[in-house]
C-alpha positions as CSV (number, residue, x, y, z in Angstrom):
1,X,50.1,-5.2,5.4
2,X,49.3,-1.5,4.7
3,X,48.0,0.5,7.6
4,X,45.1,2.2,7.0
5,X,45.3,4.2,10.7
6,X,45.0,7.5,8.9
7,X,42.5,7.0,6.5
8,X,40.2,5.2,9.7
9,X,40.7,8.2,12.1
10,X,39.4,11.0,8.6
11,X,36.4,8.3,8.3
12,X,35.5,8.9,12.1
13,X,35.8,12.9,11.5
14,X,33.1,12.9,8.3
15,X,31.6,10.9,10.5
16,X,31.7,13.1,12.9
17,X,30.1,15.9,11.0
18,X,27.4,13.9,9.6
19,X,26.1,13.3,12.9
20,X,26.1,16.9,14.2
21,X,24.2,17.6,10.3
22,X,21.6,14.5,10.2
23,X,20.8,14.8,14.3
24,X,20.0,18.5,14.2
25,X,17.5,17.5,11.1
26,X,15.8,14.6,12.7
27,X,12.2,15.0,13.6
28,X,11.9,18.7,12.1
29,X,8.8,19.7,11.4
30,X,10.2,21.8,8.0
31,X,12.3,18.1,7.1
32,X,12.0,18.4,3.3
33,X,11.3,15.2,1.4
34,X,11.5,14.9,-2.6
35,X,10.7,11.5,-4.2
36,X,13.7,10.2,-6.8
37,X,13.1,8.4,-10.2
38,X,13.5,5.2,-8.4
39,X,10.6,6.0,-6.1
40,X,12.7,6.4,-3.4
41,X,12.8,9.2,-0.9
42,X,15.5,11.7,-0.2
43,X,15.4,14.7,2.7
44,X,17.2,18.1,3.1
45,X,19.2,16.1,5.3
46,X,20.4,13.5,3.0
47,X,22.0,16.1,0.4
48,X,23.5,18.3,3.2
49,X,25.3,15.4,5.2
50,X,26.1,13.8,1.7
51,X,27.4,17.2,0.0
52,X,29.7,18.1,3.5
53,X,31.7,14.8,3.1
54,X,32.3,15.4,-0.4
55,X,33.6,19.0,0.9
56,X,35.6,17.2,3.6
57,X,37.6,15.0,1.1
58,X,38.0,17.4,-1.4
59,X,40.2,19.3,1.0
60,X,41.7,16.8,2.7
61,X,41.7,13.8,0.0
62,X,41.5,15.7,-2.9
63,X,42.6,13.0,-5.3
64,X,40.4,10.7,-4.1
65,X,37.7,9.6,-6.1
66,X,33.9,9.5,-4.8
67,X,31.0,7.4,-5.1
68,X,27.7,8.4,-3.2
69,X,23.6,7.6,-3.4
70,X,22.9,11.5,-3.7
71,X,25.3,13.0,-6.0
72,X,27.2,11.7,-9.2
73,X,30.4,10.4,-9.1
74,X,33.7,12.0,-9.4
75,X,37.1,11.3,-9.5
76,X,39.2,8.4,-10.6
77,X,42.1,6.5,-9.8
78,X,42.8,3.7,-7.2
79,X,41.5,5.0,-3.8
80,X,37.3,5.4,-4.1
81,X,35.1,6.9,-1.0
82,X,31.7,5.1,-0.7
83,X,29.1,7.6,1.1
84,X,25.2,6.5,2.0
85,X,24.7,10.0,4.0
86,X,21.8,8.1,5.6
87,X,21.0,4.5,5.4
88,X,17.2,3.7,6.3
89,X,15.6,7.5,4.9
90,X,12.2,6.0,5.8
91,X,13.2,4.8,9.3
92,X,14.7,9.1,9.6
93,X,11.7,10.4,7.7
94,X,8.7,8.5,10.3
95,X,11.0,9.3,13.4
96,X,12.2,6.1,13.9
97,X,16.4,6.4,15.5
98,X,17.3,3.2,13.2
99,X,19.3,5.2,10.4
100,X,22.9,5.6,10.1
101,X,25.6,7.3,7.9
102,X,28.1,4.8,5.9
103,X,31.5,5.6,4.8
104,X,33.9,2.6,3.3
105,X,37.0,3.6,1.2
106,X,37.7,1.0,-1.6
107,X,41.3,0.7,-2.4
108,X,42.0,-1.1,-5.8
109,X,38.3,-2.7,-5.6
110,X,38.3,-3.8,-1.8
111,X,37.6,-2.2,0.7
112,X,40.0,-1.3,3.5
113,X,38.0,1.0,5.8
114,X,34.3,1.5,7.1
115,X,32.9,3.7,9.6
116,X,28.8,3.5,10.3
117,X,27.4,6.0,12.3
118,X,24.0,5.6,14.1
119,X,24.0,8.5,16.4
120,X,19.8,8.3,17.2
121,X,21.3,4.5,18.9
122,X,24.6,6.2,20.6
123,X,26.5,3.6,18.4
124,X,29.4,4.0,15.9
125,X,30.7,0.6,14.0
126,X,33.8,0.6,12.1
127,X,37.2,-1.8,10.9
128,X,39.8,-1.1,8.7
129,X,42.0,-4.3,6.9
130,X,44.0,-6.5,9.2
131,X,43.1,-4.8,13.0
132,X,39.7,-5.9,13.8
133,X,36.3,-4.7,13.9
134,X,34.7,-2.4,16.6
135,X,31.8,-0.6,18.5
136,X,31.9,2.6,20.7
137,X,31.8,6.1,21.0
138,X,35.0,7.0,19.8
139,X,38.7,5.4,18.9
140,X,39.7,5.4,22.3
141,X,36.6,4.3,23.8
142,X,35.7,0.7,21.7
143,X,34.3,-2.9,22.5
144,X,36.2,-5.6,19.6
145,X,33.5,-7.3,17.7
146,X,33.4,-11.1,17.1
147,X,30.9,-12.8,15.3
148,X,29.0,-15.6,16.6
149,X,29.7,-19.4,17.0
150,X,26.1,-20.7,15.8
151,X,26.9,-23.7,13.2
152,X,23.4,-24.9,12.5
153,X,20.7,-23.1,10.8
154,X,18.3,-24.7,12.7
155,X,19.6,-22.8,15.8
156,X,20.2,-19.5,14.1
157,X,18.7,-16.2,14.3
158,X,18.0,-14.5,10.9
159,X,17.5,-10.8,9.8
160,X,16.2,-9.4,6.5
161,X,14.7,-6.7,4.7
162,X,11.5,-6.7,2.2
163,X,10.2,-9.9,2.0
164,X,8.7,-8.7,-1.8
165,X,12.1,-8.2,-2.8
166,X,12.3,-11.7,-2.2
167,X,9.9,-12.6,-4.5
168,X,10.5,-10.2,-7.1
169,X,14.4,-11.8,-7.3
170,X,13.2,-15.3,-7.9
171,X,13.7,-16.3,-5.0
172,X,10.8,-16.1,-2.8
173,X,10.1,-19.6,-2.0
174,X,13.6,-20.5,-1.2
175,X,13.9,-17.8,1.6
176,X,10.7,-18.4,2.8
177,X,12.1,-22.2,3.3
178,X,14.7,-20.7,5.0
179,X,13.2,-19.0,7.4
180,X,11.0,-21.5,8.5
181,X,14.4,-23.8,9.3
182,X,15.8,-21.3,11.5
183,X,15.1,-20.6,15.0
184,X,14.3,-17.0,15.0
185,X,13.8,-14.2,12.7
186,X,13.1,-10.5,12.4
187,X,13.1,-7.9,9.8
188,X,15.8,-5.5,11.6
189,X,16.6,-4.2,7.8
190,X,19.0,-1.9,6.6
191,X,22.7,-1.3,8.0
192,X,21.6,-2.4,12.0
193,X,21.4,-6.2,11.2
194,X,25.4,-6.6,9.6
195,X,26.1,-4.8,12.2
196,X,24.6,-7.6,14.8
197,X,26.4,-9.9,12.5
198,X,29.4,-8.3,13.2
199,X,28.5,-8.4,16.9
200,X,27.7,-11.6,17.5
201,X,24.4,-10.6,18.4
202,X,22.5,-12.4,15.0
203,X,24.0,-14.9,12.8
204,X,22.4,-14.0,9.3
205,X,21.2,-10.9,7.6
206,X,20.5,-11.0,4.1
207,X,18.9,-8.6,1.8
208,X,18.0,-9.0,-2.6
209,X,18.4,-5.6,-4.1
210,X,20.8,-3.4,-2.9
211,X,23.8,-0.9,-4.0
212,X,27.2,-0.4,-3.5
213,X,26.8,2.4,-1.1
214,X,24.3,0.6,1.0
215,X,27.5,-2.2,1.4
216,X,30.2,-1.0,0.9
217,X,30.9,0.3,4.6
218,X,29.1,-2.7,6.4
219,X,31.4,-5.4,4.3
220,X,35.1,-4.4,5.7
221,X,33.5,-4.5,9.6
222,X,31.4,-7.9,9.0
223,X,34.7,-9.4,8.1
224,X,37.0,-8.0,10.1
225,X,34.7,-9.1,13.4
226,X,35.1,-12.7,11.6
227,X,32.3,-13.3,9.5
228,X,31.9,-13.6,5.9
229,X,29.7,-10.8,3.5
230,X,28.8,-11.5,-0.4
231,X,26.4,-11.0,-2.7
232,X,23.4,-13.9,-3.1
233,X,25.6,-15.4,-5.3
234,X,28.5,-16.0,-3.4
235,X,31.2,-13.4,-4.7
236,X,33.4,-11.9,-1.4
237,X,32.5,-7.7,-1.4
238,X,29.7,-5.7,-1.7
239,X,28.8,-6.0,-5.1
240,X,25.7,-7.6,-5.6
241,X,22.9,-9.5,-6.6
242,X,21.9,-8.0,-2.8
243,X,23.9,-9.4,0.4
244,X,24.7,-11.9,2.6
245,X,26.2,-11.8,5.5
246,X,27.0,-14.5,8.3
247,X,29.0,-15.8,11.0
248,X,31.3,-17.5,8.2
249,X,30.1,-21.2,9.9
250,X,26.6,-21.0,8.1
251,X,27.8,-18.8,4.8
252,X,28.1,-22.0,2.0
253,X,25.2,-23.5,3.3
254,X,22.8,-20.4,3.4
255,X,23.9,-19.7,0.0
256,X,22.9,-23.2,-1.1
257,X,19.5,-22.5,0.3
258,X,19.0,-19.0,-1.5
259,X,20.0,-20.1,-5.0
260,X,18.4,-19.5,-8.0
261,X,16.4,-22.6,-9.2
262,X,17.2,-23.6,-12.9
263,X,14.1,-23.3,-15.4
């Protein structure tokens, strides 16, 4: 199995840098926001963490190829960085501490690393292929993640995002089914609930509409702590139609329940 030791401990330095960038931005009363096409929002903060990675691996990785929300793409070949300089801009925008850089590194299509930062929490996630998923501060300083051991969905706890989405997808009725079976849910949203996959801490976050960048970091740790992550269709990796993630025991069935009804 490759090792991806070297490519992990670069993740945790961007990392690193986008913390000390997005942090000193949060809550600034001169914070600028512009709205994108997509009626989305995007802060000062967003294009200087985003454009300071891309600096990063152009001198250190410099064949690399790069994929982010805030800038186009560049590069080719084989090895692809995935950068969401921060995940939840509304939670960072309002004040709230739920936001988090993601960084994954796709290597022929899969991806073998993923760091997610969430220094307003104090946390750091992040797995690479074949050694296990973790939470902490730092390398040296880590908890192992497992997911949970919940095999009914009637004794589950679900998380998920915008319950339009839901609707707009076609598959409103079928998640609002859903939630009524399980035992508890909450809209946690965004990168924090795979994460609480990955802990153990939830068994299901699911989400309709999302991109690459918003998955491809959160995908590597979810399966490394022993879960399962695919789109609403059941494909393994973060490519959609949106996400799914589980503890692995409930994935098939969740699926089954989400589906697309036939016209």
């Amino acid at each position: 199995m490759a090792d991806y030791t070297d490519d992990l401990r670069f993740a945790h330095l961007l990392a690193d840098n986008a913390d000390s960038i997005a942090l000193a931005r949060f809550k600034a009363h001169d914070l600028q926001l512009d709205e994108k096409p997509d009626h989305t929002w995007v802060t000062d903060a967003d294009k200087s963490v985003e454009e300071t990675i891309r600096k990063m691996l152009a001198t250190s990785r410099p064949r690399d190829a790069i994929h982010g929300e805030e800038m186009d793409d560049t590069g080719y070949g084989p090895r692809r960085w995935v950068i969401d300089p921060i995940d939840g801009t509304h939670n960072y925008m309002r004040g709230v501490p739920v936001w988090a850089t993601l960084i994954g590194l796709m290597i022929d299509g899969e991806v073998r690393v993923g760091v997610v930062s969430a220094p307003s929490l104090g946390r750091r996630w992040w797995a690479s292929e074949g050694t296990g998923a973790y939470v902490g501060k730092s390398l040296f300083n880590a908890t192992k993640l497992h997911v949970s051991n919940i095999q009914r969905v009637e004794d589950s706890f679900l998380s998920y995002g915008e319950v339009g989405e839901w609707i707009e997808e076609g598959r409103g009725q079928q998640f609002v089914d859903l939630m009524r079976d399980c035992n508890r849910t909450r809209a946690f949203g965004d990168f924090w609930h795979y994460m609480m996959v990955a802990e153990g801490a939830i068994d299901i976050a699911c989400e309709p509409d999302l991109a690459l960048y918003d998955m491809a970091a959160l995908d590597v740790i979810v399966r490394e702590a022993g879960g399962r992550f695919t789109n609403l269709d059941g494909q393994d990796g973060p490519v959609g139609p949106g996400a799914l993630a589980t503890n692995g025991l409930l994935h098939d069935e969740v699926l089954a329940r989400l589906a697309v009804h036939a016209a």
